[in-house]
N, C-alpha and C positions, 0 to 999 in steps of 0.2 A: 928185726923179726927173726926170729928162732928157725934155721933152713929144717928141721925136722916139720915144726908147725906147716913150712913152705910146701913140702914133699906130701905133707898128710891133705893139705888144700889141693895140689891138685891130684893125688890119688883120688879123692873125694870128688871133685868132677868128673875125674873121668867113669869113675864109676857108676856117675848120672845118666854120662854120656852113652855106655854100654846100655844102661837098663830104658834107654828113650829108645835104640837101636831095638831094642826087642820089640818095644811098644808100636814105635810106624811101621816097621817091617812085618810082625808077625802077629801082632795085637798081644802080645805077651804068650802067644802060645809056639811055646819053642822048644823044642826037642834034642836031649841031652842035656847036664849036670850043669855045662858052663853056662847056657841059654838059660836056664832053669833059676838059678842061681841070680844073673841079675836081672832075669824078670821080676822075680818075686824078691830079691833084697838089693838090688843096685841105689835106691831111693834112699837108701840109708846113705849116703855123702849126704843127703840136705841135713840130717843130724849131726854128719860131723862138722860138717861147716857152719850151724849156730852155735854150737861147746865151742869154734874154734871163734866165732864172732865175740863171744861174751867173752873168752879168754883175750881177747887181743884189744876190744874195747876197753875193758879193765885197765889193763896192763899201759895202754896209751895213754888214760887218763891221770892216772896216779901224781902226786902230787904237783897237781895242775887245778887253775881253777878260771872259767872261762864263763862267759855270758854264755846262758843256755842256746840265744840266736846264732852264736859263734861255732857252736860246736854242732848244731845242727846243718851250718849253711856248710861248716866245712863234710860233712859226710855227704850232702847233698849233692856238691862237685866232684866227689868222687864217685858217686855213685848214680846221678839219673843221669847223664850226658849220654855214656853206654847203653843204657837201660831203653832209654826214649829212642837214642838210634836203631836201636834193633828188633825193637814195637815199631816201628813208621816200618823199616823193611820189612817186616812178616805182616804191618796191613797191606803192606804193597801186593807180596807174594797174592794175601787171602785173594786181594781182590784182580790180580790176574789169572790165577791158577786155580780160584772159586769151584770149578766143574770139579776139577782133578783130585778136589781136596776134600770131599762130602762131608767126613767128620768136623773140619775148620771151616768157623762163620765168622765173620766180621761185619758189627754195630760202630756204627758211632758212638752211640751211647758207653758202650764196653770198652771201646779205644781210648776214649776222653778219662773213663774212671779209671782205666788200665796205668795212663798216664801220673796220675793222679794217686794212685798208691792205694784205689780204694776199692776193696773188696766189693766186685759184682759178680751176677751169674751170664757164664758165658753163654753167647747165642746159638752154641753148638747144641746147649743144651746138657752138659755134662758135666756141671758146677760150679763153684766161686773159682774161676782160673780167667786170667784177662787175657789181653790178646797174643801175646806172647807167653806160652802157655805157665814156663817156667818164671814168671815173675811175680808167682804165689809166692813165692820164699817171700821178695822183697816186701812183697807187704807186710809178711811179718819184721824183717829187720828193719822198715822204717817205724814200724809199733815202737822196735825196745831201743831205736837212738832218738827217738822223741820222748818216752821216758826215761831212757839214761840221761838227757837234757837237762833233767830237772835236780839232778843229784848235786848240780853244781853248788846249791844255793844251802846244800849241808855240808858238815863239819866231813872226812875223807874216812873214818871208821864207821859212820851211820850209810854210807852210802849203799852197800849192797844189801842190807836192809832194806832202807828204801826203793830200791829198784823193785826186791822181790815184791815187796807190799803192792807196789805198782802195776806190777804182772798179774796178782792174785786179783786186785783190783778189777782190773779189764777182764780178765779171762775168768774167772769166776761169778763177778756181780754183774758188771755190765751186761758181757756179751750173754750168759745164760739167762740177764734177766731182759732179754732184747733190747736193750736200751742202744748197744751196736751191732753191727753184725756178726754173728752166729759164728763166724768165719774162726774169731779171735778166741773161740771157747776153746779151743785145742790144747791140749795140755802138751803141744810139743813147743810151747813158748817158754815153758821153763827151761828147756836146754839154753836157753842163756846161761840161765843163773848156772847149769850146771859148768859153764867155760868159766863166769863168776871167778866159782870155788876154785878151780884149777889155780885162776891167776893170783888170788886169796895165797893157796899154800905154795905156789910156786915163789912169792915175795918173799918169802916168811922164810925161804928156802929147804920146804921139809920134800920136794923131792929130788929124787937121790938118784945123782948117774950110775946106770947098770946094765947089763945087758938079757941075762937069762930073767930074771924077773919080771922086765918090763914084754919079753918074748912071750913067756907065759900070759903074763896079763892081755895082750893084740889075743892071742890062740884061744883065750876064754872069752874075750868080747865075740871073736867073728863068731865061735861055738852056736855062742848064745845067739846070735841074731839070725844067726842059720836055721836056729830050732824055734824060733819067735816069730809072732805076725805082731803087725807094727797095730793091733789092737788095740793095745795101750802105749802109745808112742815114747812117753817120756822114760816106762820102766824097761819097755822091749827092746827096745832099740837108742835112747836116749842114752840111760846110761851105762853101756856100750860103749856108745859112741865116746863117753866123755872118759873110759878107760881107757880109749884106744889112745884120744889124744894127751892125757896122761901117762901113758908106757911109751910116745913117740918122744917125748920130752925130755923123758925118761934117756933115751936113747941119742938125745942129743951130740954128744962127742963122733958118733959115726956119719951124721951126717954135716958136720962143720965144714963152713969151706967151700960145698959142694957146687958152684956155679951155675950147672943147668939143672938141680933140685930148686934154686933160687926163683931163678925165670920161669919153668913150671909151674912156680906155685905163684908168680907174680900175673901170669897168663891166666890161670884158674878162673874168674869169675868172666873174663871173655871167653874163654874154652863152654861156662857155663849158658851164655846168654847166645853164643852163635853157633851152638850146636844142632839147634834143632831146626833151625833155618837148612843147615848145610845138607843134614839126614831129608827133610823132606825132599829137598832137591835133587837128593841122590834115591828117593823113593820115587819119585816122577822119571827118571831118567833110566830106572829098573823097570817101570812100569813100561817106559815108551818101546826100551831096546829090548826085552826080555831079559836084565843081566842078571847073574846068580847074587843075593841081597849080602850075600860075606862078602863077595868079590868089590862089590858099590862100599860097602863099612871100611873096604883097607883103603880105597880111594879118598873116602869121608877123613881118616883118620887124619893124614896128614896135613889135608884139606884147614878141619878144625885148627889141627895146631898151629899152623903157619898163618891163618886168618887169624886169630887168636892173639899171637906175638904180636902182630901189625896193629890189631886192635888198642893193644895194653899199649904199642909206644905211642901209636896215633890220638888214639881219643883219651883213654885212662890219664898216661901219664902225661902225654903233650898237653889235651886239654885241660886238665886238669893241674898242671903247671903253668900256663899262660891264664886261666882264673883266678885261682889262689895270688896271682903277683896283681893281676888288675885288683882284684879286693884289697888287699896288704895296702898297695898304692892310695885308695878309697880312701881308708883306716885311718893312714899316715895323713894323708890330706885335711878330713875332718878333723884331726886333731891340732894339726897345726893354725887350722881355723880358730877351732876352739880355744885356743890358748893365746894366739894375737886377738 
């Protein structure tokens, strides 16, 4: 993994994490430039973090060719153990802390599909978000590594063709012609394709280490996103998003080496999923003592991060190392069946 790529994952959480801090604390109404800022564009890391999904997906797959259940079951170990752990904690919270939380409702119904990857309307009342509110993203990333899935079964230059076609497919006929949920109709599914491209010309080697280039190129993305509403997601903010992660690549040489840009960005998608647990708890705990909501967020921060670390060795990579070897073990076993 590219530690630039690493550095821009978890820049891109955290700046989740900032723009949910404005959300519980102040309903997005926050006063001054920096509050302002990522109330209204913190949201933009979930863009960069699919340009960076499609870029990294790509780039892993490459001349590789694998049962489509193989490559599914492997992204599924890495990614619902976490996921499921920290939806069971936040149904836990809803349902102890129910009173104190009036916005956050908790169904069964909502938990089970939440689990499940599948697009329902939450009981809050506030749209297709499950129970953990941030794990709308994931339903879109399990969309495009169940269609990335199938690429396997073509030749390695039709493949991101195929993908795109795939995309247009759900997000254009399906979902607007109701045959799925409405959810899928967003045109921010294309920032896949647009990480795709990245990893397309980064192979090919056409981009070029540099510095003032790739500076100017970040300083015209954030411009733009600054002066844009994510109305049309894929052109306002999308590809933005996929310059930024192109000029960071760009700039690779300066971050080589870096050791805690590494972990940073290997911490990123637990920084993503246990953040919002941590902020309401430090919104209840503002609420209870009266404490000033900056003073609770420098508390939260380290909080996050240090949950976060424990998270990624404990569940991510610990469990997600002691699966993959009992699977492997499976594998090896069946075949040794199969062949005596």
């Amino acid at each position: 993994m590219l530690i630039s790529v690493q550095a821009l994952r978890a820049l891109a959480a955290w700046a989740v994490v900032c723009h949910h801090f404005m959300q519980i604390f102040f309903d997005f109404h926050a006063s001054g430039p920096i509050g302002q800022f990522f109330s209204s564009k913190g949201a933009v890391g979930v863009d960069i973090f699919f340009v960076i999904s499609g870029f990294v997906i790509f780039l892993s797959t490459q001349n590789c060719d694998m049962p489509a259940g193989r490559f599914m079951v492997n992204r599924i170990i890495r990614i619902v153990p976490a996921y499921w752990f920290y939806t069971a904690v936040m149904g836990l919270l809803l349902l102890v802390a129910a009173p104190l939380l009036p916005h956050q409702v908790i169904s069964w119904q909502n938990f089970l599909l939440s689990l499940l990857f599948i697009p329902s309307e939450n009981p809050g009342g506030y749209g297709l978000y499950p129970t953990l509110n941030v794990g709308w993203t994931l339903n879109y990333e399990m969309l495009f590594y169940l269609l990335f899935s199938t690429v396997f079964m073509f030749q390695q230059r039709h493949r991101p063709l195929i993908i795109a076609a795939a995309l247009f497919a759900v997000s254009e006929v399906l979902a607007r012609s109701g045959v799925i949920s409405r959810f899928y109709g967003n045109d921010i599914v294309y920032e896949f394709l647009l990480g795709i491209g990245i990893g397309i010309i980064y192979r090919k080697g056409w981009i070029k280490q540099g510095l003032w280039l790739p500076l100017l190129g970040i300083a015209v993305a954030v411009v733009t996103i600054y002066h844009l509403t994510p109305s049309e997601r894929l052109l306002n903010w999308g590809l933005p998003s996929a310059l930024i992660v192109l000029s960071c690549i760009s700039l690779e040489p300066i971050f080589r080496g870096n050791r805690v840009l590494k972990v940073l960005g290997d911490c990123s998608y637990s920084v993503y999923l246990l953040h919002v647990l941590v902020l309401y708890l430090g919104l209840l705990a503002a609420q209870h003592y009266g404490l000033n909501p900056y003073g609770v967020f420098a508390v939260c921060v380290p909080i996050i991060g240090l949950g976060a670390w424990g998270s990624y060795e404990w569940i991510e990579k610990g469990l997600h190392r002691r699966m993959k070897q009992w699977l492997d073990n499976r594998r090896d076993s069946d075949t040794q069946q199969a062949i005596s």
